[in-house]
N, C-alpha and C positions, 0 to 999 in steps of 0.2 A: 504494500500500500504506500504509495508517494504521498509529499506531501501536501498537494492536491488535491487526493482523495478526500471524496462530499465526507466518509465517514472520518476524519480525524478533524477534531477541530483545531481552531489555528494559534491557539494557548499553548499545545504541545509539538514538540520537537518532531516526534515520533510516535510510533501505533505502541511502542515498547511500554513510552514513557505514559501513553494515557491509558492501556491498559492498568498499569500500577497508579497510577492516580484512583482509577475507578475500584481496585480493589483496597487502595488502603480506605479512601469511602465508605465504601462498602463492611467491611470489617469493624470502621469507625460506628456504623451507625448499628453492627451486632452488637459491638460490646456495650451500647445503651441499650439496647434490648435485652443483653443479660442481665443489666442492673435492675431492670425494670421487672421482668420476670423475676429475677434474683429475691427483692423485697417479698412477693408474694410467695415465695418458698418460704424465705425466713420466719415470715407469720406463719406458713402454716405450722412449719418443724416447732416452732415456741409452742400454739396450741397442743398440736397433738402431743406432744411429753405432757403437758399438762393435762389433758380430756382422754389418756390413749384409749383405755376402755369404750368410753361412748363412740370415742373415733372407731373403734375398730368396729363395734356393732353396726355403725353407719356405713361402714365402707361394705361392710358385708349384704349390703342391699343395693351392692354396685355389682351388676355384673361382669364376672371376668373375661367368660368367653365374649360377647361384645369388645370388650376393650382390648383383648389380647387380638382378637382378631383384628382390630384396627390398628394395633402398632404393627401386626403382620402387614396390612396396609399400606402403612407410612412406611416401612420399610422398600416395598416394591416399590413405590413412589420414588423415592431417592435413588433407586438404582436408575429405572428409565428418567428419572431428568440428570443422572450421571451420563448417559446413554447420548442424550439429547446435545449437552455438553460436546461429546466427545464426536460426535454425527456433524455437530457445527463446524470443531477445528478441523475434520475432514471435508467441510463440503457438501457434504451428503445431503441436500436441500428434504427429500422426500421423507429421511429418517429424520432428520431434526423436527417436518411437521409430524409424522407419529409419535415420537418418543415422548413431545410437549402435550400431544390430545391425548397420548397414553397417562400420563400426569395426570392431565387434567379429569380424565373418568379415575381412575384410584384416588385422589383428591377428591370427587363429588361423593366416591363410595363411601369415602373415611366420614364425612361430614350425614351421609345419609343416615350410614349408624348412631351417629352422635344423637343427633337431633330424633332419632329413635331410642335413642336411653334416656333424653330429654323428657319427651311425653309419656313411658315408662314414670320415671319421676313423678312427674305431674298427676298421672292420674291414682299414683300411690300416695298423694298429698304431701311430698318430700323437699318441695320448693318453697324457701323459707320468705314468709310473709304470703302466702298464698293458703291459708287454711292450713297452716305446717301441721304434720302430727305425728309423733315417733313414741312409739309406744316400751322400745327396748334400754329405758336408759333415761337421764337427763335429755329433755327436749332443746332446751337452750343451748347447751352442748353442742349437741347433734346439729342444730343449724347454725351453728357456728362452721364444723365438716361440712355441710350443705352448700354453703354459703360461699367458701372457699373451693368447693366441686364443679361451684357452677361457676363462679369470678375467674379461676384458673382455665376451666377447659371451654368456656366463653370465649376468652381474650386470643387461648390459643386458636379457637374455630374462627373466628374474625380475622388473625394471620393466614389462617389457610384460603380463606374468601378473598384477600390480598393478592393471593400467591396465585389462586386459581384467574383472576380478575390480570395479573403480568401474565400468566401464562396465555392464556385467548388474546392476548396484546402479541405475544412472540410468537404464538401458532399462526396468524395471519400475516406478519411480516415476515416470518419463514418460507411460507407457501410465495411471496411475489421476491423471493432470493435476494433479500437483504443480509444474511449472512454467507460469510466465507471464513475459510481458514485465515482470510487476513480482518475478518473482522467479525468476531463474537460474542464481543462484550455485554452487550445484554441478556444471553443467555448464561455468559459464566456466573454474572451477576443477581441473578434470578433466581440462578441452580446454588447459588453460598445461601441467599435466604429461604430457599425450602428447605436446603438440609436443616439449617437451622432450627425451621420450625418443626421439623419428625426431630430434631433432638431432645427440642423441649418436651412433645409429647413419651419419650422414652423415659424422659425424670418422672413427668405425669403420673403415668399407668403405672409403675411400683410404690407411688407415696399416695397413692387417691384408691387405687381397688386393691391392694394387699396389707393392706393395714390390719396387720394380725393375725393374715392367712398365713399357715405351715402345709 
């Protein structure tokens, strides 16, 4: 790519040097997002030492097979947008648009289940301020774990609607061959924050549905 090329803008030297711009960026604005996630770990780890009992009878009203099945999920997810990644730095126009609508359906499945353990909830009266009622324990407890079940795996579903919302961006600019091996940066860029988010969901699923399982 010359430096004439439409995709380098004219701030950088080289495709080298705005690559590593756009990933220190990028990286810049994960490690706010870990901080950001980060706090609502912290709260929750302080609760639960403190509540573990009621915590764990709550969590045991989370289902595992749902949830494990979705980090099975997020896990496929990150290989084909690795895939999608790697389709770009070759070229490969026609895998770069599957690899990203392959995303895109594993991402709408992870989220279909969600929103299916959601109304689960809800019609088990588990959603705090909504006629809450837990019968196994401290009420107020319990939707304090509620509260942080839904705040944590909320925030995360909203990331993946994010992710899902760039990817339908990169799948349509992939299909009219805007990328090449000389220029991929919005998909490398794209594919740092979905890993990110299947990682956060990997802390998720062991401190939200195993709490006190053996």
């Amino acid at each position: 790519m010359s430096k004439s090329h439409p995709r380098l803008l004219h701030h950088f030297d080289d495709p080298e040097q705005q690559l590593e711009a756009s990933q220190s960026g990028m990286w810049l604005f994960l490690v706010t997002e870990i901080m950001f996630f980060g706090g609502m770990f912290i709260g929750y780890t302080v609760y639960r030492e403190a509540y573990f009992e009621v915590f764990a009878h709550a969590s045991n009203h989370l289902s595992v097979w749902l949830g494990g099945i979705n980090t099975a999920v997020l896990i496929c997810s990150s290989l084909s947008m690795a895939m999608a990644v790697h389709s770009a730095h070759q070229g490969q126009r026609r895998k770069i648009v599957f690899y990203l609508l392959l995303t895109m359906v594993l991402g709408t499945a992870f989220l279909g289940i969600k929103f299916t353990e959601y109304y689960h909830k809800y019609g088990e009266n588990l959603i705090p301020g909504l006629d809450f009622a837990f019968k196994e324990g401290n009420a107020g407890q319990a939707a304090i774990f509620y509260s942080f079940y839904f705040g944590m795996t909320g925030l995360h579903a909203l990331h993946m609607i994010i992710g899902l919302g760039l990817l339908s961006f990169l799948a349509v600019q992939a299909a009219r061959g805007r990328f090449s091996p000389l220029y991929s940066t919005p998909v490398e860029m794209t594919g740092l924050y979905w890993h990110f988010v299947d990682i956060v969901w990997i802390f998720l699923f062991p401190l939200l549905y195993l709490v006190g399982r053996h």
